[in-house]
N, C-alpha and C positions, 0 to 999 in steps of 0.2 A: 526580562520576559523570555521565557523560553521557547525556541524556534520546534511550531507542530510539524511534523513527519508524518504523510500520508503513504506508507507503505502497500504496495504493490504484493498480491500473493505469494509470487515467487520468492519473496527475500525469507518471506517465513517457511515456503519447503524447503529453501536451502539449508536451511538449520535442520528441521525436523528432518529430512530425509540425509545428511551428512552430507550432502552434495560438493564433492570435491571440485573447481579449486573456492568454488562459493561460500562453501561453510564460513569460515574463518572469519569472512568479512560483515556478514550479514549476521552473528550471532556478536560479534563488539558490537553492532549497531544498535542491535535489541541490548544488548548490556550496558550501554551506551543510555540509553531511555528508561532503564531500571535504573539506572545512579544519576537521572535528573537533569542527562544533560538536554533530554530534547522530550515531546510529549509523544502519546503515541495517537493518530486517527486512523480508523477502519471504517469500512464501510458494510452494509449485509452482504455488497458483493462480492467482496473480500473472505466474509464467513461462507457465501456460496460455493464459492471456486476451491475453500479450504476443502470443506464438505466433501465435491465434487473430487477432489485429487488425494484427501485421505480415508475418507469414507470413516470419518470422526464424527460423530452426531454434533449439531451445537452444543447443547446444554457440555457434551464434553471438553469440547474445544475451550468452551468461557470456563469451566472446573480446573482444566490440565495445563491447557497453555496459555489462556489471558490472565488469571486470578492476579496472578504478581504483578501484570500492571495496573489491575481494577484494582486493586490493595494498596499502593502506590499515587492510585490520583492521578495516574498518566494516559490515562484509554478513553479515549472518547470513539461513539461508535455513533453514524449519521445513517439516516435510509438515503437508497436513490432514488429522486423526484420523477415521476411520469416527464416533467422537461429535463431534467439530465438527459434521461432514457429520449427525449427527442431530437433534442439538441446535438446526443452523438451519435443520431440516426442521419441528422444533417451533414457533420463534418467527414461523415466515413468517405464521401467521393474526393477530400481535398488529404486524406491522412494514409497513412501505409499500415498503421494500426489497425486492431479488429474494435469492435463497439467494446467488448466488456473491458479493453486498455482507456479506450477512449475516455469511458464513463469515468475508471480511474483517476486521468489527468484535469476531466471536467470536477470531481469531486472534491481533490488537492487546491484546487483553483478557486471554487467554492468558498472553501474553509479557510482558505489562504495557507495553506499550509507547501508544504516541498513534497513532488512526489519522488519517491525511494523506488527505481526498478532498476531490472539489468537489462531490459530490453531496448538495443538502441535504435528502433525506429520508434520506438512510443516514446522514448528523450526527445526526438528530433521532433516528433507532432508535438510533444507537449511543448517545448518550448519556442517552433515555431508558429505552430498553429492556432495553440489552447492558448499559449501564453502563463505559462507555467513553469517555476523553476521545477528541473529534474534534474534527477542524480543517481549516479550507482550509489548503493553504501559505501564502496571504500574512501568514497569521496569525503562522507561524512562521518570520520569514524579519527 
């Protein structure tokens, strides 16, 4: 059984925007889940923050850069529950993360999945806090 990867916004601008020294690691990763070795989960808030940071409409986001995993059988895409949304309305006074990270690690957590970021205080909430494995990509790659 293949281990699902809850990836965190950032790993996917790092691709799309060439983001040096980032790129490299975060695009094996995605290549990495195109060749089976792991599954992909997203969230809408995931597609929001894409939205919000590339100013890609959805419908084109799922045509340009999700197709090859939806074609593949590796992308599963979950909403976020009004209790996620509560839940890390609750955690924010004990975490150094913002709510939409938080939501993140509670969603990974959820689905039992690994969350994938580069941000190392929402590593630290998730795996202190949330109770969540996290990881950079190069970890998993």
């Amino acid at each position: 059984m293949r281990l699902d990867l809850y990836l965190n916004t950032m790993v996917f601008l790092n691709v799309w925007r060439k983001e040096e020294p980032y790129c490299f690691s975060s695009k094996k990763l995605l290549q990495s889940i195109l060749y089976c070795r792991y599954n992909l989960i997203i969230s809408n808030l995931v597609l929001t923050e894409l939205y919000i940071h590339t100013n890609i409409p959805e419908d084109v986001l799922w045509e340009e850069k999700f197709k090859p995993f939806n074609m593949r059988r590796k992308l599963k895409i979950f909403y976020v529950s009004k209790s996620i949304e509560q839940e890390a309305i609750e955690l924010l006074k004990n975490c150094e993360s913002h709510k939409p990270d938080i939501i993140h690690a509670l969603m990974a957590k959820k689905y039992n999945a690994v969350l994938v970021t580069r941000e190392n205080a929402l590593i630290r909430d998730a795996r202190n806090i949330i109770h969540v494995r996290a990881e950079k990509p190069e970890r998993l790659i």
